[in-house]
Every structure is written in C-alpha cells, then in structure tokens.
VOGU-3710 file (C-alpha; in Angstrom, 3 decimals, decimal comma):
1> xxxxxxxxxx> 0,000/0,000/0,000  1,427/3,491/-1,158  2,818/6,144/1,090  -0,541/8,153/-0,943  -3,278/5,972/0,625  -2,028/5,273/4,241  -3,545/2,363/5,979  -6,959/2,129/7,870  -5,117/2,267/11,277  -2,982/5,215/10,145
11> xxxxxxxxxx> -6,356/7,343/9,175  -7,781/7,432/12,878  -4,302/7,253/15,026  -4,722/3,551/15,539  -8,647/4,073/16,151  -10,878/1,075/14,756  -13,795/2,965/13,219  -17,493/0,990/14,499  -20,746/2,244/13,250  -23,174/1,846/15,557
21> xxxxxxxxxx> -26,975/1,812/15,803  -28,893/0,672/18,477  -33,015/0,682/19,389  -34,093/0,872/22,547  -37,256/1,082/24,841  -36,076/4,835/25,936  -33,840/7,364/26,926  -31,719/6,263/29,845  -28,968/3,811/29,404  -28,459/2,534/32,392
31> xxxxxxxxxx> -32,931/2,193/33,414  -34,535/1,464/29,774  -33,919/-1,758/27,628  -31,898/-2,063/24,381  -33,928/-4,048/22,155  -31,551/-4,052/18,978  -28,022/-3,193/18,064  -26,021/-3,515/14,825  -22,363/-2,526/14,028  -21,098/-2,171/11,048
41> xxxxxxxxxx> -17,104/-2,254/9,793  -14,993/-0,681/8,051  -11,953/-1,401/5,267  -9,841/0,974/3,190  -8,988/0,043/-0,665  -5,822/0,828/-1,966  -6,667/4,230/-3,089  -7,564/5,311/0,823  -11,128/5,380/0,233  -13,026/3,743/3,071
51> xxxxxxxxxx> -15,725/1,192/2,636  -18,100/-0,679/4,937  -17,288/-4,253/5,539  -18,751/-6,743/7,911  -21,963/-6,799/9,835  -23,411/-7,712/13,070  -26,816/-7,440/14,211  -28,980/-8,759/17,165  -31,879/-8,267/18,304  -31,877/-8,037/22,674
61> xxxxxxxxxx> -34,100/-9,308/25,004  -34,832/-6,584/27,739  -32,310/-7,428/30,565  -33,821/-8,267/33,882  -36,187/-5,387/35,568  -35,735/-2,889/32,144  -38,405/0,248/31,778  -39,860/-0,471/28,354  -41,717/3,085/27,764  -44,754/2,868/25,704
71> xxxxxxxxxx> -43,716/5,796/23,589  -40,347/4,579/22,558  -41,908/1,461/21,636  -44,710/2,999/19,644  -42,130/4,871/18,234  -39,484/2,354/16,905  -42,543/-0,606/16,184  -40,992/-3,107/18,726  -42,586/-5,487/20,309  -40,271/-6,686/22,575
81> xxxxxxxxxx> -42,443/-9,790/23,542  -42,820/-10,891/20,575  -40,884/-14,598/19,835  -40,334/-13,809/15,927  -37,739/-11,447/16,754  -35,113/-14,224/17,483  -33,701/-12,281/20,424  -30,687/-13,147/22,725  -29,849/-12,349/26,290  -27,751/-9,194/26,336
91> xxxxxxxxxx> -24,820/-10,514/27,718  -24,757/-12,768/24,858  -25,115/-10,260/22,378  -22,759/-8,137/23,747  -20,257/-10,998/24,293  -20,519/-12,274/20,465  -20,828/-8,199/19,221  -16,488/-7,579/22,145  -15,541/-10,985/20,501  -15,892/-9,942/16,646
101> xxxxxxxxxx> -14,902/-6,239/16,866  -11,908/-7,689/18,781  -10,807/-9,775/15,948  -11,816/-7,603/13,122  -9,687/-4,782/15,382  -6,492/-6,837/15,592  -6,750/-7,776/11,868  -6,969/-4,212/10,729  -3,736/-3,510/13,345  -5,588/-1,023/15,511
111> xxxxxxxxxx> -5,226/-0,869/18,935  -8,518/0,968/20,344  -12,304/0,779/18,151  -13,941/3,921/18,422  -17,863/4,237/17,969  -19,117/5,887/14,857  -23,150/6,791/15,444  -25,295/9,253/14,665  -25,907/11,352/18,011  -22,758/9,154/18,998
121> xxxxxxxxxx> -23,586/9,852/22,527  -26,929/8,110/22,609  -25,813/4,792/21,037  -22,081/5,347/23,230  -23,946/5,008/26,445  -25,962/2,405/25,384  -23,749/0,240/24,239  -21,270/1,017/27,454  -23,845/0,393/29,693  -24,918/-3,030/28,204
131> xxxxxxxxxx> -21,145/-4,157/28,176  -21,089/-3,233/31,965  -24,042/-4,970/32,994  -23,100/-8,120/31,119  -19,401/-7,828/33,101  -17,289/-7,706/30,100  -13,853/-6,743/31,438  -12,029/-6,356/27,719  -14,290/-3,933/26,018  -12,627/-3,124/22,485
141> xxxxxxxxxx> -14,134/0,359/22,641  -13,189/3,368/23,707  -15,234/4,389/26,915  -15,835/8,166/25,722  -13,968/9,194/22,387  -16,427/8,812/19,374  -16,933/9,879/15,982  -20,605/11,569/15,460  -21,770/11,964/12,328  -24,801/14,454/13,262
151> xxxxxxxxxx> -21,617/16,922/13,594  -19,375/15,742/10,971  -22,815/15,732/8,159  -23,573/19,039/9,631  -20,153/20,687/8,290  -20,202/18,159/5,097  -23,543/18,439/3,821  -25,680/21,118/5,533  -27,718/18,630/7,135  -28,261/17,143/10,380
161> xxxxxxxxxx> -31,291/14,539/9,982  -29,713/11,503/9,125  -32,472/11,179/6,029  -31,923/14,245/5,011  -27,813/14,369/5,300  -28,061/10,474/3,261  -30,109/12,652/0,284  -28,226/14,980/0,347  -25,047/12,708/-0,109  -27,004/11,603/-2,850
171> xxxxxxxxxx> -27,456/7,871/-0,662  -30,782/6,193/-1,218  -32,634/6,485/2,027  -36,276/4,862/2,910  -37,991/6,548/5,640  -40,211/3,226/5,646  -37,048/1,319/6,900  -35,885/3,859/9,279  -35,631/3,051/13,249  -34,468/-0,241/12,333
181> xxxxxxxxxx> -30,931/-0,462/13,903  -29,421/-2,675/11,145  -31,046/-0,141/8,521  -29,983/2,799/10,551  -26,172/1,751/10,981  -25,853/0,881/7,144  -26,631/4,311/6,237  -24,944/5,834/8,847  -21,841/3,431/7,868  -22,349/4,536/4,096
191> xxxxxxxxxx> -22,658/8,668/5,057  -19,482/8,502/7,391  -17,685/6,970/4,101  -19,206/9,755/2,099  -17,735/12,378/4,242  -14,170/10,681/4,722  -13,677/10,200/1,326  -14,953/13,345/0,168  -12,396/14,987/2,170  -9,382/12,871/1,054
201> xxxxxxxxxx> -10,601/13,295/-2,478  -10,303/17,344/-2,121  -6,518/16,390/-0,338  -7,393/16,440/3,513  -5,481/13,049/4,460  -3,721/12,347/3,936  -1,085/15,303/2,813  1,885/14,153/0,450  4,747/13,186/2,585  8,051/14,799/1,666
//
C-alpha cells in the first residue's frame, strides 16, 4: 500500500472505526432496555477510500427489571415480547458483538475501536452500559472518544437529519425502513464513508509526505 493511501489504522491514530446503531425502549442507558443493536465495519482500498465491511446485528431481550416506555416502543414498532424477533440475552449479544470487533480490530492492526453513530452519545452510552451490565472486562471500545456523524454531516452536507444528510449525499434512504438499527447503521456506515472520502478526495489526508 502506497505512502498516498495510508492504511486504515494510520487514518484514525490507531482508532478502529465501528458504526453503531442501536433501538431501545427509551432514553436512559443505564434504566430502559436495548432491544436491537447492529455494528457495522470498516476497510480501506488501496486508493484510501473507506468502505463498509462486515456486519453484526442482534436483536436483545430486555435485561432483567428494564423500563420499556410505551412511547419509545410505539415509536421504533418493537414489540419486545414478541418470539419472531429471534432475540438473545444481552450478555450474549454483547459478548458475540467484544468478541468480533476484537478480531476484526487486531486484523486491521488497531489498537482501540472507536464508535461511529449518529448522536454518537446516545448509542455510546448504550452500548457502554450493556457491556457493563453483562461484566465484560475487555471492552474493544473506547469508553468516551467517538466519531458523530450528526456533527461531521452538519459541516459536510448542511444537514443534520440523518435522512436528510443520506439525500443529500445523494445515498438512497427509505424513511419506511428507518428506526431499524441494522437499517440505521448501514446508512450511517455509508454517510461517514461519504464524508471521509470526500475529504481525502479534495486532499485532507492524507497530505503528500516529503
């Protein structure tokens, strides 16, 4: 790989990009349930241009004594009762979601993953408090940096609304599909691209080397 491109773990100073949707049954982390997360990967081609990879999803079976708010459900369309779903235990889900980012971390040489999500700091504490209740000692993420794409889409495109910053990317975005984290975390996967590569392509990163 060229001195031009750089490597996936030289873009993000050894940071192993995760984006990161999650649905839950409200507002609180650490008192309402997460019903569904999905993460999606990250690889760079040869030319430096950034592309998503590999994805997990799962849906989550409230944890043990979790607020399920009528509104949030109404909201995202999820029963959380209901046995189509195919949903696991969170610790499991959260064990299986450490395991893989682990690997797909150490193949990609990073050291540290770092959360990529749109209002980052929703999905972050989500996803930090699941991985606490379900005693996972070697979380691959970081426990506060992340990479938000509400701010990053507001200084690329104009536009904060994830719909609305996908369009006007010129990604193909159905509202019908929103609030569905595996949706969700594909486009957000496919606008954080957008952005990255738009800004290497107009010579942000990386600069020529001397």
């Amino acid at each position: 790989m060229s001195d031009s491109s750089g490597t996936l773990k030289d873009r993000f100073r050894g940071y192993f990009p995760v984006v990161i949707d999650v649905e839950t049954a409200g507002f609180n982390a650490h008192t309402d349930a997460l019903l569904e997360i999905a993460a999606v990967t990250l690889r760079m081609d040869e030319a430096g241009m950034l592309h998503p990879h590999q994805t997990i999803h799962h849906h989550v079976i409230p944890f043990e004594g979790a607020n399920l708010e009528p509104a949030a459900l109404e909201f995202n369309g999820i029963d959380p009762h209901c046995p189509l779903r195919g949903a696991l235990e969170e610790s499991e889900v959260m064990k299986d979601l450490c395991k893989n980012i682990r690997k797909y971390q150490k193949e990609a040489q990073c050291q540290r993953s770092v959360i990529v999500a749109h209002n980052a700091a929703f999905d972050q504490g989500f996803v930090n408090a699941a991985i606490e209740r379900s005693k996972i000692k070697r979380t691959p993420f970081h426990p506060f940096v992340s990479f938000d794409t509400t701010t990053l889409a507001g200084l690329a495109v104009g536009q904060t609304v994830l719909v609305k910053a996908c369009r006007e990317a010129g990604i193909p975005f159905d509202q019908s599909e929103a609030h569905s984290a595996l949706y969700d975390a594909q486009r957000t996967a496919e606008l954080f691209c957008y952005i990255t590569n738009r800004y290497h392509e107009l010579g942000g990163w990386p600069r020529n080397k001397s």
